[in-house]
VOGUVEX-939349 format. One record per residue: residue in one letter; x, y, z of N, C-alpha, C in turn. Coordinates in steps of 0.02 Angstrom, whole numbers, padded with zeros to 5 digits, always signed. Layout:
// VOGUVEX-939349
AXYZXYZXYZ ...
This chain:
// VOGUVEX-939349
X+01484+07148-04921+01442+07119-04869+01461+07145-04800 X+01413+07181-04769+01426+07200-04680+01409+07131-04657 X+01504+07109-04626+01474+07081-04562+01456+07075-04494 X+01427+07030-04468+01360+07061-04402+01438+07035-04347 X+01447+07048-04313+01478+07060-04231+01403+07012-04188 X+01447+06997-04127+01428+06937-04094+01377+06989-04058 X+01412+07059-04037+01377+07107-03995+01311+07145-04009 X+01331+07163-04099+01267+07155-04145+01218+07091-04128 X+01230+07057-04109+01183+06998-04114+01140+07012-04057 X+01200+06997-04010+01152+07023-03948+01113+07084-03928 X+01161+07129-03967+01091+07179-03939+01017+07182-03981 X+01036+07142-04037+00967+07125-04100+00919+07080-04039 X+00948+07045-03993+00917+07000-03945+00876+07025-03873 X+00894+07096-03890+00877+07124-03824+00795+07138-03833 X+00749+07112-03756+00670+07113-03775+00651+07040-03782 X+00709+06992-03811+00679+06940-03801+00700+06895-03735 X+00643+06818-03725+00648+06809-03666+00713+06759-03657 X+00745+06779-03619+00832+06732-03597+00792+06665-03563 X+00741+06655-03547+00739+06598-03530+00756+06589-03445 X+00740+06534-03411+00746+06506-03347+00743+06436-03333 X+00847+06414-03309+00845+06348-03309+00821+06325-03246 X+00783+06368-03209+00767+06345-03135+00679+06304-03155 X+00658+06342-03223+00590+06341-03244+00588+06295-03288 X+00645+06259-03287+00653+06177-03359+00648+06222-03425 X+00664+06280-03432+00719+06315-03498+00758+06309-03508 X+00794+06339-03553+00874+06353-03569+00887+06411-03580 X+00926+06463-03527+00949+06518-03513+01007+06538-03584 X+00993+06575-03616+01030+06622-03633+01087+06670-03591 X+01148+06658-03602+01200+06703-03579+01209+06756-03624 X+01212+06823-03595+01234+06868-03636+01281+06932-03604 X+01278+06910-03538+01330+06968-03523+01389+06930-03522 X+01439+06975-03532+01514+06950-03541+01552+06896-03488 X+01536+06928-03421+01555+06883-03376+01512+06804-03385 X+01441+06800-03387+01437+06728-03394+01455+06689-03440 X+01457+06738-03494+01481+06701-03550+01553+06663-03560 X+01594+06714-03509+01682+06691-03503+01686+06626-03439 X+01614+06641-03410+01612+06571-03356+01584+06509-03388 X+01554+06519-03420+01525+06468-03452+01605+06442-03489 X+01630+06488-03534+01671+06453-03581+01723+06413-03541 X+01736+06441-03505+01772+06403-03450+01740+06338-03409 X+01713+06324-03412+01671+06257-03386+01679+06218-03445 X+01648+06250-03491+01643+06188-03551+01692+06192-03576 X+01757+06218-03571+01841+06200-03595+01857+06146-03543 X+01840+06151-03485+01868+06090-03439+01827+06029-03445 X+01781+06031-03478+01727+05960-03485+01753+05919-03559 X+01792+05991-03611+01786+05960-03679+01871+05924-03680 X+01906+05949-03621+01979+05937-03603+01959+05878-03583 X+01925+05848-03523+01908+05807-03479+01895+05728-03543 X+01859+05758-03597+01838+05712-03632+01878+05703-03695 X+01930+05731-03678+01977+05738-03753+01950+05776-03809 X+01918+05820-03812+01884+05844-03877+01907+05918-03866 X+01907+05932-03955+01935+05996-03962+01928+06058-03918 X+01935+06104-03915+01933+06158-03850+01911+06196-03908 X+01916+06198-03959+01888+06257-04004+01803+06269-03993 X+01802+06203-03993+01713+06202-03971+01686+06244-03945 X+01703+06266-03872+01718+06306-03818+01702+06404-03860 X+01704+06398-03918+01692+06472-03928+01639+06494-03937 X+01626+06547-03914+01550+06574-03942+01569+06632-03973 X+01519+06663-04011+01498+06705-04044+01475+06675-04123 X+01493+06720-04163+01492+06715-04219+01525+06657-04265 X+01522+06612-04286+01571+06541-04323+01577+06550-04383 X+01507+06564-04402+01525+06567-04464+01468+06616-04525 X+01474+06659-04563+01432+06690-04613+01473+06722-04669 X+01410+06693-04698+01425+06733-04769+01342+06777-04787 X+01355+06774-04877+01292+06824-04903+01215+06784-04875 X+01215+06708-04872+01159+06673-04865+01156+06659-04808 X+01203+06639-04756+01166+06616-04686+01216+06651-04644 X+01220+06636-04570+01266+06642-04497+01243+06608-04467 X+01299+06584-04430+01313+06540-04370+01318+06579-04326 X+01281+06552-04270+01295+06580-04207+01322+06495-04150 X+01362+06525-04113+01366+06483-04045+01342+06526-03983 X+01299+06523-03929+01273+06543-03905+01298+06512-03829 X+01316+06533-03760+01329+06506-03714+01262+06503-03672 X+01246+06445-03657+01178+06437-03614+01188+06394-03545 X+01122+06405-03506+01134+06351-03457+01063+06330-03459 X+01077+06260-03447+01040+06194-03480+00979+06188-03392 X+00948+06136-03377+00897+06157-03338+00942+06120-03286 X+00972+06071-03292+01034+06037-03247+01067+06090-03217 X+01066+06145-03245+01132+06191-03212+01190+06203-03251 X+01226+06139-03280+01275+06156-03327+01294+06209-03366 X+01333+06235-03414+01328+06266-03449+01360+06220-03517 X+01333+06252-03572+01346+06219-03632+01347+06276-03697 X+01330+06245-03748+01329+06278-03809+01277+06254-03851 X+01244+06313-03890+01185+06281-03929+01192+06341-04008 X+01208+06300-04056+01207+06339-04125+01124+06347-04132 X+01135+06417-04165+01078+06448-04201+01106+06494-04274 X+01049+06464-04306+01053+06492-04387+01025+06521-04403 X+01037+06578-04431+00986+06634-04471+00996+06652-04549 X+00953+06679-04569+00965+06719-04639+00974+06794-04608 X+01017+06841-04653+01029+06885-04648+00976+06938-04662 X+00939+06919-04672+00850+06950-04688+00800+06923-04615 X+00807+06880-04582+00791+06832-04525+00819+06901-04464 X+00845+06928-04473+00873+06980-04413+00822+07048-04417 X+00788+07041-04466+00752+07115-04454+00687+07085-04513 X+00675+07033-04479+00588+07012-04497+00576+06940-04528 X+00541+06915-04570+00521+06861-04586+00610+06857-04646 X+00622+06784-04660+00690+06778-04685+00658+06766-04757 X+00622+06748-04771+00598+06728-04843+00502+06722-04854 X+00502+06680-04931+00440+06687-04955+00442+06610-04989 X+00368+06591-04980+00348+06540-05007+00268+06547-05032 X+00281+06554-05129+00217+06555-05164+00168+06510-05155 X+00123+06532-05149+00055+06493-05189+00027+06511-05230 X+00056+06508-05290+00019+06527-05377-00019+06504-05410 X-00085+06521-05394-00152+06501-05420-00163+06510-05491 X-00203+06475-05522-00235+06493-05574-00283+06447-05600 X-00337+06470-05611-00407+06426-05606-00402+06379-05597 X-00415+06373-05499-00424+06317-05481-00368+06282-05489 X-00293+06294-05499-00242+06256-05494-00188+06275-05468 X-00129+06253-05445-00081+06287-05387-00008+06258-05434 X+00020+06316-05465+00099+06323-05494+00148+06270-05442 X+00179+06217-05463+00257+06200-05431+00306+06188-05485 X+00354+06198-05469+00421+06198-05501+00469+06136-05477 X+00510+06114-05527+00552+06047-05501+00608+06094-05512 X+00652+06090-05435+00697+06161-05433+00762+06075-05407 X+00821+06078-05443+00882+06029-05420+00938+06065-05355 X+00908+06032-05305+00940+06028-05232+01009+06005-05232 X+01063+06026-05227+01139+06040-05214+01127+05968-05144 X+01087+05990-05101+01091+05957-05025+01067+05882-05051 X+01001+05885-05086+00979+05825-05094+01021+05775-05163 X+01035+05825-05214+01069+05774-05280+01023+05752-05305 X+00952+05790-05303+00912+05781-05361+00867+05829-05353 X+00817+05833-05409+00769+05864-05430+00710+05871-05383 X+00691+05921-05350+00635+05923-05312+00569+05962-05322 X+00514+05937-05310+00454+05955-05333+00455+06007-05273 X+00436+06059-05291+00423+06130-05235+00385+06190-05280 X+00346+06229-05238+00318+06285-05246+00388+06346-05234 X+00376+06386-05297+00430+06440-05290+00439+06465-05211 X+00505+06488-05216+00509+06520-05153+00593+06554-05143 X+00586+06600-05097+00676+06626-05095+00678+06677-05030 X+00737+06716-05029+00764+06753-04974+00720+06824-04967 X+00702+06853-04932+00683+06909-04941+00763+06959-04913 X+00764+07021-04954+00821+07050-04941+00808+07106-04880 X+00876+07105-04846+00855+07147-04821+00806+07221-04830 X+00770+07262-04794+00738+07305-04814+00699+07295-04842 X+00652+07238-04882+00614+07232-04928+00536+07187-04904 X+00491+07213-04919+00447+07206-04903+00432+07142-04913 X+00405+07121-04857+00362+07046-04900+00319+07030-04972 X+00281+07062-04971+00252+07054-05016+00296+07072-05083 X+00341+07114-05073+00384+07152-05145+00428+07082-05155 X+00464+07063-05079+00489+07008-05109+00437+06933-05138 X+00390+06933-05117+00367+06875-05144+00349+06901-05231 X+00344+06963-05260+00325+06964-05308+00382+06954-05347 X+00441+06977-05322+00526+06992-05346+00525+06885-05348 X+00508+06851-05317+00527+06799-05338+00496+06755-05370 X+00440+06774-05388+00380+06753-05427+00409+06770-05491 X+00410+06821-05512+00444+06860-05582+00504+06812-05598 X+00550+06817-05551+00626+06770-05581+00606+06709-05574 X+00572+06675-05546+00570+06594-05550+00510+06565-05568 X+00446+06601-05599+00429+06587-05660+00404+06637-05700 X+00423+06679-05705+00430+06733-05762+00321+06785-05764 X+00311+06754-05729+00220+06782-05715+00234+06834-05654 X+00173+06882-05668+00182+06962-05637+00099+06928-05616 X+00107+06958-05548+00039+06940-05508-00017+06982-05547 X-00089+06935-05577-00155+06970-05574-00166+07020-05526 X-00136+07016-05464-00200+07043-05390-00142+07058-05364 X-00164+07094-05296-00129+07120-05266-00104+07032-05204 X-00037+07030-05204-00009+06967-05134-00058+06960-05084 X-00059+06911-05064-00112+06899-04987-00061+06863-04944 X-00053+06880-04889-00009+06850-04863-00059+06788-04807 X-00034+06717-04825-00078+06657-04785-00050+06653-04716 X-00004+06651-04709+00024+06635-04647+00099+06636-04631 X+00116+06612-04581+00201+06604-04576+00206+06533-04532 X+00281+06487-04543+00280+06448-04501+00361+06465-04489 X+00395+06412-04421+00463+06406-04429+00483+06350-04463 X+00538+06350-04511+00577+06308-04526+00599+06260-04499 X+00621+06266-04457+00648+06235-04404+00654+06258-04336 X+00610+06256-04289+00647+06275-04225+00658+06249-04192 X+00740+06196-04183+00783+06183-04143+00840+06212-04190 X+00835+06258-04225+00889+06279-04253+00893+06350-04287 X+00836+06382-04296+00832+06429-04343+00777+06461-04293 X+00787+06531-04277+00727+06565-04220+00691+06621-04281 X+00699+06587-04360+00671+06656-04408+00620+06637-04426 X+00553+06665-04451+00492+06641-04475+00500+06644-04555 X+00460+06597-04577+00434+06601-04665+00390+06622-04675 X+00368+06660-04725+00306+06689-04735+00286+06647-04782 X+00230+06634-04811+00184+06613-04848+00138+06666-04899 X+00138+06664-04940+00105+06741-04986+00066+06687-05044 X+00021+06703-05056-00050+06692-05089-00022+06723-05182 X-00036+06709-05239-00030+06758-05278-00066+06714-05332 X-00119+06781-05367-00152+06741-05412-00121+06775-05499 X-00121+06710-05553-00080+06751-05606-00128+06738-05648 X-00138+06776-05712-00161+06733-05785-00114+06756-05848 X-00136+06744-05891-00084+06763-05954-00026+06709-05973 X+00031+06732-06013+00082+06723-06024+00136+06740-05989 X+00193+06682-05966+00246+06705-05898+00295+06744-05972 X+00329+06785-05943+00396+06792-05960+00448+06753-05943 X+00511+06755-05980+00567+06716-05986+00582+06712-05897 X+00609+06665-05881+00627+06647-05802+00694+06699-05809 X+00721+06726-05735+00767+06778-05727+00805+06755-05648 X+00830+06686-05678+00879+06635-05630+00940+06667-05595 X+00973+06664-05545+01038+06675-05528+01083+06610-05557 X+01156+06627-05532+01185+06580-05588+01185+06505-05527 X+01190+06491-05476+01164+06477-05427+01121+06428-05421 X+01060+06449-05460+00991+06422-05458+00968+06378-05508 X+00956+06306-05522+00913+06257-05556+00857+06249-05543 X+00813+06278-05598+00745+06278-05603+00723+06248-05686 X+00703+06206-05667+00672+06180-05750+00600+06239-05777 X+00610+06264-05837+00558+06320-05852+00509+06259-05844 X+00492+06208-05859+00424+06174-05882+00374+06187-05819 X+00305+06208-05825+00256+06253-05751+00226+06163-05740 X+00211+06136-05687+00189+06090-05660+00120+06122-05620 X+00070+06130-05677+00003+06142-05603-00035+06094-05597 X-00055+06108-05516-00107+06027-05499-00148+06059-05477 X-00213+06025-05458-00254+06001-05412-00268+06017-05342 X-00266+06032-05283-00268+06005-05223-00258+05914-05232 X-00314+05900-05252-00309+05824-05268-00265+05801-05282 X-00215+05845-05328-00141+05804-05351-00083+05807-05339 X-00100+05873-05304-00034+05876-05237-00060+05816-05161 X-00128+05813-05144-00125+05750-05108-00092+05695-05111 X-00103+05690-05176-00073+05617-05201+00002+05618-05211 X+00024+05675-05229+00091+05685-05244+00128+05680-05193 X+00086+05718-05109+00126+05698-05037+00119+05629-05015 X+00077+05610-05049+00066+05526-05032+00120+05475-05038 X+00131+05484-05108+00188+05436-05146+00243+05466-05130 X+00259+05541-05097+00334+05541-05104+00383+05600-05162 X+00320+05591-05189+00338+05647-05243+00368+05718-05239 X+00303+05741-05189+00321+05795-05172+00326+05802-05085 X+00402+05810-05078+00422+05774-05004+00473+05829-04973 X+00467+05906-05006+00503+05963-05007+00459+06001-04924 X+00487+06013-04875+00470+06035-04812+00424+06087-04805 X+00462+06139-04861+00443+06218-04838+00362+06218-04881 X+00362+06163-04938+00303+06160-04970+00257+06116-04932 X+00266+06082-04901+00228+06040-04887+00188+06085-04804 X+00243+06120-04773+00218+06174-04743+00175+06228-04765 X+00195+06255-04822+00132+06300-04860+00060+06299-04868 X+00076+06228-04903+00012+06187-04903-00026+06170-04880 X+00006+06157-04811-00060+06143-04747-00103+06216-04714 X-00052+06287-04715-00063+06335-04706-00108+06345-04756 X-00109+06352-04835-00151+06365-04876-00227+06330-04860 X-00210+06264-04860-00268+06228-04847-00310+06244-04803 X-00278+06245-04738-00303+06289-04693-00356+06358-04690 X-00314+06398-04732-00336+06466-04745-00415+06452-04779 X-00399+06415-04851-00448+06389-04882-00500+06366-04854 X-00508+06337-04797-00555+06285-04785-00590+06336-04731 X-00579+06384-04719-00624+06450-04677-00595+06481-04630 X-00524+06444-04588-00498+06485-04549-00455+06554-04565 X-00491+06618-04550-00470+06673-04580-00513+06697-04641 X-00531+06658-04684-00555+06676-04743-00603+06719-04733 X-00601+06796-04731-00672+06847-04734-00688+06881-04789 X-00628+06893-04842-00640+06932-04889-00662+06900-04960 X-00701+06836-04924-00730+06809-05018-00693+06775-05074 X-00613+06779-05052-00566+06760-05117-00537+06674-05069 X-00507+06656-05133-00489+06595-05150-00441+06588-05066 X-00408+06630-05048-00353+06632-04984-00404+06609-04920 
């Protein structure tokens, strides 16, 4: 695994906007000197308050193969200076960080009950995973379609949309990819990692309504898809005649 340098980061940052705390933003620090002024302010505030001084660091905290930490030195619209973590995927640095299916098939939409490590149970979700670096969107949405339920797209990917995950925390987009299948899936092609029950769950529109209703299906990145799909569906964008 190459890992990314704090300096790598920043210059991946260069082009975007640093912001203005005079304009009720939050300024991005990135040259060295503000950054060593900043750290120095907020070592005498985290002293002042008894709290660790480690706090006080920026750059890089923490990464591995799946995510990085960043600490970032900013100044807040008060003037202060502070610290604000940001998270990425290592695919999130050079384009959209992942894929989230919508697997059609007459008139019905594929989900999977995939078991969440975070949550401690079983969650109703539409496939979805990392795109790798270098790899196309669409290749990766097909690359994770294949391993997590074993079906090779009818058609060529449509890509619906993108949202953020989160932004107060994550500055990477999700893509959303369309894919229509028929036939017989092949065997699922899991990492060791990954809980996915083979059994295919397809609904409705109607029964995924109901399913966000009760609670059922209460998974973020799907429930984001969904509104994008719906969306798409219901005419915004739709020119080329198909189901997207």
């Amino acid at each position: 695994m190459t890992r990314l340098t704090y300096e790598d980061y920043l210059k991946h940052l260069q082009g975007l906007a640093r912001g203005d705390e005079h304009s009720g933003e939050i300024r991005l620090l990135t040259s060295k000197e503000e950054i060593e002024q900043a750290r120095a302010e907020i070592k005498v505030r985290l002293r002042q308050r008894g709290e660790d001084e480690s706090l006080a660091k920026i750059g890089v905290v923490y990464q591995d193969q799946y995510l990085i930490v960043f600490r970032d030195a900013v100044r807040f619209r008060t003037g202060n200076a502070g610290t604000y973590l940001r998270v990425t995927l290592p695919g999130g640095l050079q384009g959209d960080a992942g894929v989230v299916l919508i697997v059609t098939r007459a008139g019905q939409v594929l989900l999977k009950r995939s078991y969440r490590h975070a949550t401690r149970r079983w969650e109703l979700e539409f496939p979805r995973g990392f795109r790798a670096i270098g790899r196309s969107i669409e290749g990766a949405a097909l690359d994770e379609l294949h391993e997590e339920t074993g079906y090779r797209g009818s058609a060529e990917p449509v890509i619906i949309g993108r949202f953020l995950p989160d932004s107060g925390l994550m500055p990477h987009t999700v893509t959303v990819v369309g894919v229509e299948v028929s036939g017989h899936p092949d065997a699922m092609n899991l990492e060791e990692m990954e809980s996915i029950q083979s059994e295919e769950v397809w609904m409705t529109p109607t029964q995924i309504t109901a399913s966000t209703r009760d609670g059922t299906l209460r998974d973020g990145m799907t429930l984001a898809a969904w509104a994008l799909y719906r969306s798409r569906q219901s005419g915004a964008g739709n020119n080329d005649g198909r189901q997207w």
